[in-house]
Backbone as JSON, one array per atom type, in Angstrom:
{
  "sequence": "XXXXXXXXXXXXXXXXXXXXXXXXXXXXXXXXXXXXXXXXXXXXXXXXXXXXXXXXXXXXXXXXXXXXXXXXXXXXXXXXXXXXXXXXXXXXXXXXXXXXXXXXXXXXXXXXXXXXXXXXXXXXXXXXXXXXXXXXXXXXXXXXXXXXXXXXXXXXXXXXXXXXXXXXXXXXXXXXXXXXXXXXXXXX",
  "N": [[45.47, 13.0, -27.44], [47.18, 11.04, -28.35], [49.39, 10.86, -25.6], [47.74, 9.65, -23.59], [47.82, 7.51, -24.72], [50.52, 6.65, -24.25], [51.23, 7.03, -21.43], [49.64, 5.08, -20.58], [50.97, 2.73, -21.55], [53.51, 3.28, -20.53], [53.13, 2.55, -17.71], [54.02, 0.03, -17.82], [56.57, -0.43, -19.27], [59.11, 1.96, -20.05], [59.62, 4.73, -22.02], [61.14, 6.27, -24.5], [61.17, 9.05, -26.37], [61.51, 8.96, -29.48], [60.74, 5.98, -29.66], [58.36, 6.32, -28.45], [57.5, 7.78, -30.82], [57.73, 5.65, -32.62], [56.22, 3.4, -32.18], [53.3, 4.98, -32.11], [53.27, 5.5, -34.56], [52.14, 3.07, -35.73], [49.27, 2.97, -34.92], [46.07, 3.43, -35.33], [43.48, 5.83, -34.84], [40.31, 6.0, -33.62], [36.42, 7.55, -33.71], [33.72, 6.28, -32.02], [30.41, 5.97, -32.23], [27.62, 6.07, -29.89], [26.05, 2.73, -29.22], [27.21, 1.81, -31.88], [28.43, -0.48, -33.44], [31.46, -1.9, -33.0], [32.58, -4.62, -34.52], [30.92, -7.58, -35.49], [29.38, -10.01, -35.03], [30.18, -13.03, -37.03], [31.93, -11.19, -38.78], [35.12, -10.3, -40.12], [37.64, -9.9, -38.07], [39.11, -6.9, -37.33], [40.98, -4.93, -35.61], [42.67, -5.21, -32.55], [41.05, -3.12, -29.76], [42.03, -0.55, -27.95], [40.6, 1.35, -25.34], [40.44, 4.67, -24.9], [38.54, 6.65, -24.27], [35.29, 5.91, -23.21], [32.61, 3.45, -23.56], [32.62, -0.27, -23.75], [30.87, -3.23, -25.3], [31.44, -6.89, -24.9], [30.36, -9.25, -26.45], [28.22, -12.16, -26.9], [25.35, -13.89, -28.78], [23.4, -16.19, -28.4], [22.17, -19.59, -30.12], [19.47, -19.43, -29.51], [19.16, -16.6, -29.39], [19.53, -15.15, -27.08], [21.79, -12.56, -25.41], [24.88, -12.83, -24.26], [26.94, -11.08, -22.15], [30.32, -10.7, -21.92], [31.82, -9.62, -21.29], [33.17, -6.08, -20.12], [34.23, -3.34, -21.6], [36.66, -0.1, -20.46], [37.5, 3.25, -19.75], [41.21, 2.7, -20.27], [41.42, 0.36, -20.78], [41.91, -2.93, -23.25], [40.38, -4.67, -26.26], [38.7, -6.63, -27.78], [37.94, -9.43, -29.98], [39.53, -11.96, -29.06], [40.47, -14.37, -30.31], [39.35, -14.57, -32.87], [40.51, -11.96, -34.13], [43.56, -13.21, -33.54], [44.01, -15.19, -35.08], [42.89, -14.52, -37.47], [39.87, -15.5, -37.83], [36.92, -15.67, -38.82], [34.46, -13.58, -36.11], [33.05, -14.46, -33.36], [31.98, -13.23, -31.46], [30.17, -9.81, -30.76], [31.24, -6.46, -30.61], [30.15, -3.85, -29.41], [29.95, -0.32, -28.98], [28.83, 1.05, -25.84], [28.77, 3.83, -25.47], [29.41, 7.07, -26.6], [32.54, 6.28, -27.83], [36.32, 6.94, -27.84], [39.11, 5.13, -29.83], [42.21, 3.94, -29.7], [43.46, 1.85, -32.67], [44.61, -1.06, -33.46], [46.06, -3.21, -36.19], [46.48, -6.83, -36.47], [48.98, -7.11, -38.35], [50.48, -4.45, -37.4], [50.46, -5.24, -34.77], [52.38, -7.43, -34.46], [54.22, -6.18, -35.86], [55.4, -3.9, -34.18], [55.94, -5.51, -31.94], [58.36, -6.94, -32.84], [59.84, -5.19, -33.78], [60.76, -3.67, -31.5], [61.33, -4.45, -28.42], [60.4, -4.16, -25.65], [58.16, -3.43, -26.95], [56.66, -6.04, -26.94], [57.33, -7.33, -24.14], [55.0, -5.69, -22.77], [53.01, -5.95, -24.51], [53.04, -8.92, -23.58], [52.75, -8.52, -20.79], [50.22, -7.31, -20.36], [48.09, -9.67, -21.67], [48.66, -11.39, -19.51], [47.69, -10.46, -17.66], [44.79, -9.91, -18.4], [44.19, -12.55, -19.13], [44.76, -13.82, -16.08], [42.22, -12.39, -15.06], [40.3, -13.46, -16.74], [40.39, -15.98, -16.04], [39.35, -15.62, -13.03], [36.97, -14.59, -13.62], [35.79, -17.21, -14.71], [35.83, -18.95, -12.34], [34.54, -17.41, -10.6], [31.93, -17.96, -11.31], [32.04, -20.61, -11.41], [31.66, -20.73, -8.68], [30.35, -18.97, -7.15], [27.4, -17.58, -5.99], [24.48, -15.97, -7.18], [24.42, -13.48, -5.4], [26.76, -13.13, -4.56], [28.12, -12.46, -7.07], [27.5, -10.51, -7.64], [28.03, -8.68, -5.94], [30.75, -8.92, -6.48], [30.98, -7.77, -8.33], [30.49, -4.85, -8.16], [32.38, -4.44, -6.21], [35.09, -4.54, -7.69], [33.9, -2.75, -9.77], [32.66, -0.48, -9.57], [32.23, 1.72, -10.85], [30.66, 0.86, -13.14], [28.35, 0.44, -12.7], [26.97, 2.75, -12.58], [27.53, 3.21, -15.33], [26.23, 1.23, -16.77], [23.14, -0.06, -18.28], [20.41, -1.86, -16.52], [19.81, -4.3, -17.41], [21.75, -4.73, -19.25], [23.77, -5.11, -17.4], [22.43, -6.94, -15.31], [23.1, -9.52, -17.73], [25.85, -9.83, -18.06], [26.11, -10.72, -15.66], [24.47, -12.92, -15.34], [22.55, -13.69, -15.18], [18.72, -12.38, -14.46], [17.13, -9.71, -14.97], [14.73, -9.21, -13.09], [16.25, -10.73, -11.18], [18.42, -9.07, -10.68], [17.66, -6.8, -10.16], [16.67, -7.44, -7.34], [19.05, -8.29, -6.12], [20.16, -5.56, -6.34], [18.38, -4.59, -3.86], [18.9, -5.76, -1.6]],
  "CA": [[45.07, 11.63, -27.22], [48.12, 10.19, -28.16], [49.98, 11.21, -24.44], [46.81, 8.83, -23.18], [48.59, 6.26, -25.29], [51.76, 6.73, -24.05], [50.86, 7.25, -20.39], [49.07, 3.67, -20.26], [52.33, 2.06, -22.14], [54.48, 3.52, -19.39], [52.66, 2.27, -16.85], [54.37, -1.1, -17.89], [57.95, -0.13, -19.6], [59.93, 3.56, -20.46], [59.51, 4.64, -23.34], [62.24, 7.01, -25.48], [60.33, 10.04, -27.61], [61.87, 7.78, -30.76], [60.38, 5.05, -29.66], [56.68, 6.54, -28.17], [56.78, 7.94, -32.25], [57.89, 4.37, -33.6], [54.64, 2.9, -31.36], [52.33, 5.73, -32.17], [53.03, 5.1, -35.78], [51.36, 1.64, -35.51], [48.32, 2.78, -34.17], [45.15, 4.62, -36.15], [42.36, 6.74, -33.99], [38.61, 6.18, -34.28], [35.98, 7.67, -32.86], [32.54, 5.06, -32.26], [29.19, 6.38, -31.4], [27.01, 5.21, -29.15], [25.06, 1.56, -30.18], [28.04, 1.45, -33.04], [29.26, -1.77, -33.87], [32.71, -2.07, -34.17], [32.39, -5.94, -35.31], [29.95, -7.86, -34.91], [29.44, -12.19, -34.83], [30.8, -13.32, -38.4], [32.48, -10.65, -39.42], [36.33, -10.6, -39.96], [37.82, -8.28, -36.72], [40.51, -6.12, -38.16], [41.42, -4.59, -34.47], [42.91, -4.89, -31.04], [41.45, -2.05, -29.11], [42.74, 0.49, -26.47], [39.92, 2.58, -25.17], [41.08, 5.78, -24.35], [37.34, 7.04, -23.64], [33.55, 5.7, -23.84], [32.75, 1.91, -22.61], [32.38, -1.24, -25.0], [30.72, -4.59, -24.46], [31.59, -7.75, -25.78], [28.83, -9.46, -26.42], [28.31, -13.16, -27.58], [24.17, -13.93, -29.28], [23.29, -17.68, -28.54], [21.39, -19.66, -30.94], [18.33, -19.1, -28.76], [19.02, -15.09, -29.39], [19.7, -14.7, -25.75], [22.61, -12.3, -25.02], [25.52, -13.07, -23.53], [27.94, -10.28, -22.34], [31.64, -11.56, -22.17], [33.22, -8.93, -20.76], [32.56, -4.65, -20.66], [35.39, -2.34, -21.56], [35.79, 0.95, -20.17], [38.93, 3.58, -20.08], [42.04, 2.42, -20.36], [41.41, -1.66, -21.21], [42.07, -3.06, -24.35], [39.23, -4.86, -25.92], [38.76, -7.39, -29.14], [37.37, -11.18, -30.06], [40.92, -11.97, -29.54], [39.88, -15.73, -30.49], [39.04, -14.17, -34.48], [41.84, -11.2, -33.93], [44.52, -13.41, -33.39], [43.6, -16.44, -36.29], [42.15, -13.89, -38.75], [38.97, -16.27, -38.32], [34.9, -14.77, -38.26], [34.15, -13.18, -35.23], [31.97, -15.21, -32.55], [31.25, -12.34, -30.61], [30.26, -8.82, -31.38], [31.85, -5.57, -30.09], [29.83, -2.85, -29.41], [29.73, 0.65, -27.99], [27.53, 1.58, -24.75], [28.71, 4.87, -24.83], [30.27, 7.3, -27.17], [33.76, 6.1, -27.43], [37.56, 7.16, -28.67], [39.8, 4.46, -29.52], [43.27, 3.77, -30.68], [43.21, 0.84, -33.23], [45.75, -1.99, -33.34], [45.58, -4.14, -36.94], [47.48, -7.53, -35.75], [49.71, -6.87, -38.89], [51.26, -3.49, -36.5], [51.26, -5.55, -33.64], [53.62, -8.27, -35.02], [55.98, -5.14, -36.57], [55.5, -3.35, -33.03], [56.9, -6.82, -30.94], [59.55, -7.35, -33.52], [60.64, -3.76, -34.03], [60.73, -3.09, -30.05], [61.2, -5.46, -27.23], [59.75, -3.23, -24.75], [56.23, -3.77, -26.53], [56.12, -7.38, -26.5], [57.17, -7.37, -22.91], [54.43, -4.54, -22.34], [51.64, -6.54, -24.7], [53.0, -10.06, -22.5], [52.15, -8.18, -19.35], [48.6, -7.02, -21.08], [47.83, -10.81, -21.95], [49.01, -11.95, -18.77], [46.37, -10.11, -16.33], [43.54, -10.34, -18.94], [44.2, -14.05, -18.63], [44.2, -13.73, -14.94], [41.1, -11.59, -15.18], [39.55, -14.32, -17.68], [40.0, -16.82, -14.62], [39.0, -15.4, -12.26], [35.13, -14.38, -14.07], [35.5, -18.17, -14.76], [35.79, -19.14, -11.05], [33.25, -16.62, -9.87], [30.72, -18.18, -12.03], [31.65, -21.84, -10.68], [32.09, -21.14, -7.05], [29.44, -18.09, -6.57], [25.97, -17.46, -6.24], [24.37, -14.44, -7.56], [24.82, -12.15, -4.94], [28.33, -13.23, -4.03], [29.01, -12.33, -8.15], [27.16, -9.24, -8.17], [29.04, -7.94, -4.89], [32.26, -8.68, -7.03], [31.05, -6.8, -9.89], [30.52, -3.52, -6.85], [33.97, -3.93, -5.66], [35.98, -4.52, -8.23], [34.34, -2.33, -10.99], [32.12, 0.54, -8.71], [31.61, 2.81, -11.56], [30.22, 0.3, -14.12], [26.34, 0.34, -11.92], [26.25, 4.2, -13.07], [27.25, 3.36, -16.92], [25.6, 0.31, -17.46], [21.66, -0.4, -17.9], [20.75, -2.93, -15.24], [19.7, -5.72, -18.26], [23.15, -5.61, -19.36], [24.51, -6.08, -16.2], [22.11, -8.72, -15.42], [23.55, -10.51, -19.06], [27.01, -10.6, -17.38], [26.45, -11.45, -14.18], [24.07, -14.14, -15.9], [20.61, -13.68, -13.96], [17.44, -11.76, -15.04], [17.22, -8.17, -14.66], [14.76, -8.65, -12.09], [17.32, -11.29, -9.51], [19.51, -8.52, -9.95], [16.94, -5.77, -8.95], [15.96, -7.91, -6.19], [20.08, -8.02, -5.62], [20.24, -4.16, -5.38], [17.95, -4.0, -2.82], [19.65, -6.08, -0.21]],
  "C": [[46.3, 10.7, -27.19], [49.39, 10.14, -26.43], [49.15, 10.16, -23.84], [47.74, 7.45, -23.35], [49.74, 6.13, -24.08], [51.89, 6.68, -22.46], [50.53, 5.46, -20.14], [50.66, 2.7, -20.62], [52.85, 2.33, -21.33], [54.71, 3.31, -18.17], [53.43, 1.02, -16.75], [56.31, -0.87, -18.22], [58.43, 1.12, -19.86], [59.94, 3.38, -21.65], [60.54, 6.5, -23.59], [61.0, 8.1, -26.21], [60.8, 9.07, -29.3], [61.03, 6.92, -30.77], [58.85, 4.95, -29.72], [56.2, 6.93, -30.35], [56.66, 6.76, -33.07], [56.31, 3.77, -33.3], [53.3, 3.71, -32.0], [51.71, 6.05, -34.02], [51.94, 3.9, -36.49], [49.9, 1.41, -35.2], [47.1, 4.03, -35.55], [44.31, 4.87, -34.75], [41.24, 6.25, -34.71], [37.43, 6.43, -33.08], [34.27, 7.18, -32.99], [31.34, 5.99, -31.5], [28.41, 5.3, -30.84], [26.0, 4.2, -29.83], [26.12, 1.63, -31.41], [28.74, 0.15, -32.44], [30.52, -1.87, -34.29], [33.26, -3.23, -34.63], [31.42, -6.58, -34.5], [30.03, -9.72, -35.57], [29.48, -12.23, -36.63], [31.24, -12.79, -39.27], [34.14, -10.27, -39.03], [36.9, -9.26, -38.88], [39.28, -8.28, -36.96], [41.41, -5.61, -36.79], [41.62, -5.24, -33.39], [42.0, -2.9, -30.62], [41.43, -1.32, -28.29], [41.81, 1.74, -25.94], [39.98, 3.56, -24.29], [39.74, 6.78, -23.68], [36.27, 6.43, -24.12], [34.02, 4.36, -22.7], [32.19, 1.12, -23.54], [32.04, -2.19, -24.35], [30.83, -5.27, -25.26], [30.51, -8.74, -25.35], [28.95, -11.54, -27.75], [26.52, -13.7, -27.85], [24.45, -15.49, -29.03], [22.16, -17.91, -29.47], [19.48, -19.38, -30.73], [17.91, -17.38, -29.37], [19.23, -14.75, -27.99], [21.26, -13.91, -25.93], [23.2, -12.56, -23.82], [26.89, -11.99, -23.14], [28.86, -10.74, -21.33], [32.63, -10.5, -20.86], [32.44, -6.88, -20.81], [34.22, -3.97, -20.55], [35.52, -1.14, -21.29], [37.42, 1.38, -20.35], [39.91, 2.25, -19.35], [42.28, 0.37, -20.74], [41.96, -1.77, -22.76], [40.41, -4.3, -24.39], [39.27, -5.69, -27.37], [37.83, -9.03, -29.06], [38.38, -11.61, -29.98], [40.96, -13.62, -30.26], [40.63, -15.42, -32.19], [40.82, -13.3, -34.61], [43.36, -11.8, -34.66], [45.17, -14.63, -34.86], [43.0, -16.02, -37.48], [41.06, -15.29, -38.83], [37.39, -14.95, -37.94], [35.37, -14.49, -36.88], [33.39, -14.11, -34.7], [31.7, -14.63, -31.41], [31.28, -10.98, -31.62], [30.93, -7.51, -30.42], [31.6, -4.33, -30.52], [29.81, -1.79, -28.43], [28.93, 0.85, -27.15], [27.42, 3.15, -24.91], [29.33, 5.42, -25.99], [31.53, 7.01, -27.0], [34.85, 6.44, -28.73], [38.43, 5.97, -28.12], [41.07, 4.56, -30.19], [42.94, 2.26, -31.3], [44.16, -0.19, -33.56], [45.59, -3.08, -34.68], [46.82, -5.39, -36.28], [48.99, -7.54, -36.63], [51.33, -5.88, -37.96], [51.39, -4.04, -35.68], [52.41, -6.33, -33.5], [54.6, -6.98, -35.04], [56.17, -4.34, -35.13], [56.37, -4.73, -31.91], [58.06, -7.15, -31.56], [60.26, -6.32, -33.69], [60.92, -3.14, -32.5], [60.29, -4.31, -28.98], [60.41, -5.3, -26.51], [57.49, -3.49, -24.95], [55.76, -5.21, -26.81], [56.54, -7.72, -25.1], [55.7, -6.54, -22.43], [52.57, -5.76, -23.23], [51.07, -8.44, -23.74], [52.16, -9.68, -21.48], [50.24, -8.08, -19.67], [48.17, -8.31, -20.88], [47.67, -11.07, -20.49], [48.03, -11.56, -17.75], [45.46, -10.16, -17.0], [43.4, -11.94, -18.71], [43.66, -14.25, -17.15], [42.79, -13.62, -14.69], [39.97, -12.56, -15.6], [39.12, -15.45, -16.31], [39.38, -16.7, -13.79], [37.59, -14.89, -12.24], [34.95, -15.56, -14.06], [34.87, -19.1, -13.24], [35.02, -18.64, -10.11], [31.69, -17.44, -10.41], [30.4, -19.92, -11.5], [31.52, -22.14, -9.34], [31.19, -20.37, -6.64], [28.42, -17.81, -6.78], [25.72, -15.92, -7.02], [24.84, -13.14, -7.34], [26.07, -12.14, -4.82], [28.75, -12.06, -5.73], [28.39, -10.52, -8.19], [27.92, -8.12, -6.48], [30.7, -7.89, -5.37], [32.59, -7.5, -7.67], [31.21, -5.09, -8.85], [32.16, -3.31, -6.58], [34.95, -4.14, -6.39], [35.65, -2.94, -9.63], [32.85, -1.28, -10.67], [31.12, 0.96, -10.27], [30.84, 2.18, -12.81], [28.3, 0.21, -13.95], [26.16, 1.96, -12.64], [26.43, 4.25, -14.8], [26.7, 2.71, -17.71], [24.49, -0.01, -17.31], [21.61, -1.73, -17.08], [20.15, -4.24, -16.47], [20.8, -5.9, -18.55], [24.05, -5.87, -18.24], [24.16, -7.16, -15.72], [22.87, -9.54, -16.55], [24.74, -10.77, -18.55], [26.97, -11.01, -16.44], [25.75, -12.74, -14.58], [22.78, -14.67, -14.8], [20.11, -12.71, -14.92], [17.32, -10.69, -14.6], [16.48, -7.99, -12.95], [15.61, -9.7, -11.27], [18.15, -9.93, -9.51], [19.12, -6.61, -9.24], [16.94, -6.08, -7.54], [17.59, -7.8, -5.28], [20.56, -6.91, -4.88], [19.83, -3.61, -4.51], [18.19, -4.49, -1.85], [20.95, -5.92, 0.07]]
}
């Protein structure tokens, strides 16, 4: 598993055998079953994390009880409340498994000593930030500029394989329509 690690990291900067062990030090393993919670809305979120297999959704409960899903994680993403994460505050979303999943675990303690002990991975967690941001925009901008179908033809071409892992209510919850508009979607 850890080569997984190391493979995704490399994708961004070179990494030294010294260095992949300094990194790999930093990191714990866990492995989440399916419907496991790995935090959930007001509880303190100890992780960043890097899912090396399964698929996670982040998930925000309005006071109504209506779900709202934020985001879905699948290999190779990283994945957190980064809001709570980053401010050690409550959680205001929850972050659960769809699927059995293996992750590596990031406390923000290791990520500080990982950016300060190695350049390489605060250039490498910059870059990370820097297209989730993007990424963040650009769900934002779909949601003010596009109709249903326009958003649910995004969700097809940008992220194919997510229609065969995800039940069609939680894909309705992100795209942000009713299970059936987005039946009525799949059939035109």
């Amino acid at each position: 598993m850890q080569e997984i690690l190391r493979q995704h990291i490399e994708k961004i900067v070179p990494l030294t055998d010294d260095e992949f062990t300094f990194i790999a030090a930093h990191f714990s393993v866990r492995h989440a079953a399916r419907g496991e919670f790995l935090f959930q809305q007001g509880e303190r979120v100890k992780y960043s994390y890097f899912v090396v297999s399964g698929l996670l959704k982040l998930v925000y409960d309005d006071d109504s009880g209506k779900q709202h899903i934020a985001s879905f994680a699948m290999e190779d993403w990283w994945e957190s409340d980064y809001l709570a994460f980053y401010t050690q505050r409550n959680a205001t979303m929850s972050l659960q498994c769809i699927e059995a999943t293996d992750l590596f675990c990031l406390t923000l303690e290791d990520y500080r000593q990982l950016c300060a002990g190695l350049r390489k991975m605060e250039q490498f967690f910059l870059h990370k930030s820097n297209y989730g941001n993007i990424g963040a925009q650009q769900r934002i901008l779909s949601f003010l500029t596009s109709n249903a179908k326009e958003r649910y033809e995004q969700l097809l071409h940008r992220y194919p394989s997510l229609l065969q892992r995800v039940p069609k209510t939680q894909l309705a919850a992100y795209l942000g329509v009713s299970r059936e508009t987005l039946s009525r979607l799949g059939r035109s």
